[in-house]
C-alpha positions in Angstrom: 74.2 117.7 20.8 76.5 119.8 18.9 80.1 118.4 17.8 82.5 121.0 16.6 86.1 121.0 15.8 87.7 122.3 18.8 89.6 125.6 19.3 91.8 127.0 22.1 89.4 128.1 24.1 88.5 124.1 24.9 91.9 123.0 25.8 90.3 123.6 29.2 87.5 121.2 29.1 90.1 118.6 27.6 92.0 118.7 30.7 88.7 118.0 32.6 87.7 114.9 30.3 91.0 113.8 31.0 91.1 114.3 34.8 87.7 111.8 34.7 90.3 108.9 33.1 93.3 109.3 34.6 92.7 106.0 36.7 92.9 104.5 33.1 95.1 105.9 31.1 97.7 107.4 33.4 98.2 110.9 34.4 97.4 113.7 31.4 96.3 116.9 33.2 99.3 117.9 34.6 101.7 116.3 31.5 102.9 119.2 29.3 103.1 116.4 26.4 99.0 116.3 26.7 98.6 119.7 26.3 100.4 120.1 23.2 99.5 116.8 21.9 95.7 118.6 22.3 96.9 121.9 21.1 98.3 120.2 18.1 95.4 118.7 16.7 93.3 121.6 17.5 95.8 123.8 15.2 95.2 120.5 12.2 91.6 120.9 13.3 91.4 117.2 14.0 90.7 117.9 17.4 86.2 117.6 18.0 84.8 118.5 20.9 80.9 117.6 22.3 78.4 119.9 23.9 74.8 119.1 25.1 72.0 121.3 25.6 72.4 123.8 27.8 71.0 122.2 30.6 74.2 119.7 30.7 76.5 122.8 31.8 79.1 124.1 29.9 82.0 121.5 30.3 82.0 119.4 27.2 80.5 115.8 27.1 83.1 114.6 25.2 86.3 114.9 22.8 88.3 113.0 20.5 91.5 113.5 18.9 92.2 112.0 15.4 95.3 111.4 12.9 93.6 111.7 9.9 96.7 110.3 7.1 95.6 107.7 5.1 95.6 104.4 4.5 96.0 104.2 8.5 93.6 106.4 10.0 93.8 106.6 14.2 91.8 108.0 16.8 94.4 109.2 19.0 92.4 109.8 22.0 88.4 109.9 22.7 87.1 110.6 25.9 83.3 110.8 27.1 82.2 112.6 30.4 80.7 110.9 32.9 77.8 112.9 32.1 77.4 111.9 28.6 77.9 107.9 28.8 75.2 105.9 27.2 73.9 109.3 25.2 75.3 108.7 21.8 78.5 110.9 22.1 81.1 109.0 21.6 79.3 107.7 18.5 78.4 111.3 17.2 82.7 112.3 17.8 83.4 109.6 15.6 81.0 109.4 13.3 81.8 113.3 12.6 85.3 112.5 12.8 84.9 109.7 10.0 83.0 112.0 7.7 85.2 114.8 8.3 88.4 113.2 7.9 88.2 109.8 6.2 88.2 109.9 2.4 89.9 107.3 1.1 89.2 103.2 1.7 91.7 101.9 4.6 91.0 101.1 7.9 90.9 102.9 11.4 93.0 102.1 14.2 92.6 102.8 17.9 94.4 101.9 21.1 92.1 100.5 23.9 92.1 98.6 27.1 93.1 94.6 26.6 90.6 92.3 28.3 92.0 92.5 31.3 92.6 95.7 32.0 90.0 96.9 34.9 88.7 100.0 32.4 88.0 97.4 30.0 84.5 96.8 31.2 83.6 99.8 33.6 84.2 102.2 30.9 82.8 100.4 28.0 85.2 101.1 25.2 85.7 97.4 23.7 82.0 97.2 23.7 81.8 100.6 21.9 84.4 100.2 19.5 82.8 96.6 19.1 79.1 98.1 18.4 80.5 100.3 15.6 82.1 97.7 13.8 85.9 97.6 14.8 87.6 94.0 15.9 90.1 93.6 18.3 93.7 93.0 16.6 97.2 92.9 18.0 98.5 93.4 21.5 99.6 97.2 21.8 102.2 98.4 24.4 101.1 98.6 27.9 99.8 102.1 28.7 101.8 104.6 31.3 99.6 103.2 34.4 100.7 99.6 33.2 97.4 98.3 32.1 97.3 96.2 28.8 96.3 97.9 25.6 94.7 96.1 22.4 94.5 97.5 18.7 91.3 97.5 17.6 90.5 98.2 14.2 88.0 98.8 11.4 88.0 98.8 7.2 86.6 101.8 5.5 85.2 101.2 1.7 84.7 104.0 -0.5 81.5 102.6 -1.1 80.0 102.3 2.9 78.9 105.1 3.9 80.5 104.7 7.8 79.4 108.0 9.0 75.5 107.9 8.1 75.8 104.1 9.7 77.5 105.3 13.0 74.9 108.1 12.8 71.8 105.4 13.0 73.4 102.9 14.8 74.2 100.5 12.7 77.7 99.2 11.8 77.9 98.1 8.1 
């Protein structure tokens, strides 16, 4: 798998992760404020995009977006295909996303579904974030569709190296 900081030329295969989650997160595809969110963080460069082999086609498996300011470092958006679920990709986004971007001890932040939010369990994220080391926090605002959100978040030392844990499958 090869995870790559995304340029223009993927704000296509953005749009098509973000058709696949609509149903969760509300509509994106068709919102001009998704498309520049995406072209913004591709301009930073804090915008990583996931391709397979060739075999798996040439739409990406996944993407993430990520605000990389410290202390507070937030992963703005991360999205795995259909297609790449249970493969390790979300885990490779982040974990290059950590070791890209995260240089200084805080924590990282990200916005997913509350517990009873239906995409809680069909798509897995709580479990994810839970499996690489991040604890559910404080209520967020509801998203667009009206689903509860949950903060979910995660210290970063200096001295852990978070990115070679993700990598191995290990949370610290």
């Amino acid at each position: 798998m090869d995870v790559r900081p995304a340029g223009e030329e993927d704000l296509a295969g953005f749009l098509t992760l973000a058709g696949q989650v609509e149903h969760w997160f509300g509509p994106m595809v068709d919102e001009p404020g998704f498309h520049e969110a995406v072209r913004a963080h591709i301009r930073r460069s804090t915008a990583l995009v996931a391709h397979g082999r060739p075999a798996d086609g040439r739409q990406p498996l996944g993407g993430l977006l990520f605000d990389a300011g410290p202390p507070t470092y937030h992963v703005d958006w991360l999205v795995v295909a259909e297609t790449g679920r249970g493969r390790g990709v979300g885990r490779a986004l982040l974990g290059e996303a950590v070791r890209r971007f995260v240089r200084q001890p805080g924590s990282i932040e990200v916005v997913t579904f509350g517990a009873d939010h239906p995409g809680a369990v069909a798509s897995g994220a709580r479990r994810f974030y839970e499996r690489l080391g991040f604890a559910p926090a404080e209520p967020a605002a509801p998203g667009p569709e009206g689903g509860s959100r949950q903060v979910y978040r995660r210290a970063v030392d200096a001295a852990v190296p978070v990115s070679e844990a993700w990598r191995y499958g290990r949370a610290p």
